[in-house]
N, C-alpha and C positions, 0 to 999 in steps of 0.2 A: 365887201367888195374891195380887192386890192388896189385892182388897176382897170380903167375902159379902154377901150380902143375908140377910134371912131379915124372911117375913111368916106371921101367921097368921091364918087366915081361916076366918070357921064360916059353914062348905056346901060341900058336893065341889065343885057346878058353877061356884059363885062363884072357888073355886079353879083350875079349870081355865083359865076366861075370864081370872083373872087371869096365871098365867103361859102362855096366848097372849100376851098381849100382851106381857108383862115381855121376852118370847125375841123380838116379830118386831121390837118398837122400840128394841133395843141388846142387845150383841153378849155376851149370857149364856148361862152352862150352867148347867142343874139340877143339881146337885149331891147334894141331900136331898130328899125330902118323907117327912112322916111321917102317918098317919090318925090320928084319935083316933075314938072316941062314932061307929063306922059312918059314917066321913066327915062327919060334921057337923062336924068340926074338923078343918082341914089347915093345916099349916107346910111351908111351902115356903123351899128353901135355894140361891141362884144364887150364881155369882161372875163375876169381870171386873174388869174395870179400874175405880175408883173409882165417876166418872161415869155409866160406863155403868151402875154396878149403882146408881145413887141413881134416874138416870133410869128405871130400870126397875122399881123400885119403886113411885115416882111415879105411873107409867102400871099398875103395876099391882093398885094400891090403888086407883085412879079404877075402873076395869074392875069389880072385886070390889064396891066400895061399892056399885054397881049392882043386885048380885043377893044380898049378903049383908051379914054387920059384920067389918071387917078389925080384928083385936083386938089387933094388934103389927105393928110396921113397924120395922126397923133397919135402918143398915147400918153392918157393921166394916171398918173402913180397918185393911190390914196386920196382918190377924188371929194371932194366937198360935199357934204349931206345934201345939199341944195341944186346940188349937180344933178346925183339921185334923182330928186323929188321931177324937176325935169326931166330925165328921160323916161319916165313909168308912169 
């Protein structure tokens, strides 16, 4: 794994909209997502190649802003074996 993404975003469908697009505009997998508060808060977990998981963040924070408030945005380059074992 190069790089993970992870955003979190309060409202399901903001979330969803968001990784639409995060997955069609660079070359990521979902990894995690977790609900909180009946979906009113989702963290969503990709990974990929550096790039591609910055770019899809980018695009997926624009998407989410839209319909919700994106309350966290990262991304880890070269993430920790231990990182791993946490989110799987």
């Amino acid at each position: 794994m190069d790089a993970i993404g992870l955003i979190e975003i309060q409202s399901l469908v903001a979330a969803i909209e968001a990784l639409d697009q995060m997955c069609k505009t660079s070359g990521v997998k979902l990894v995690h997502i977790e609900r909180r508060l009946g979906g009113r808060m989702v963290s969503l977990v990709v990974e990929g190649d550096v790039s591609s998981v910055t770019c899809a963040l980018e695009r997926g924070k624009e998407a989410a802003q839209r319909l919700g408030k994106v309350k966290g945005c990262e991304v880890i380059a070269r993430p920790h074996e231990e990182i791993q074992k946490f989110l799987k």
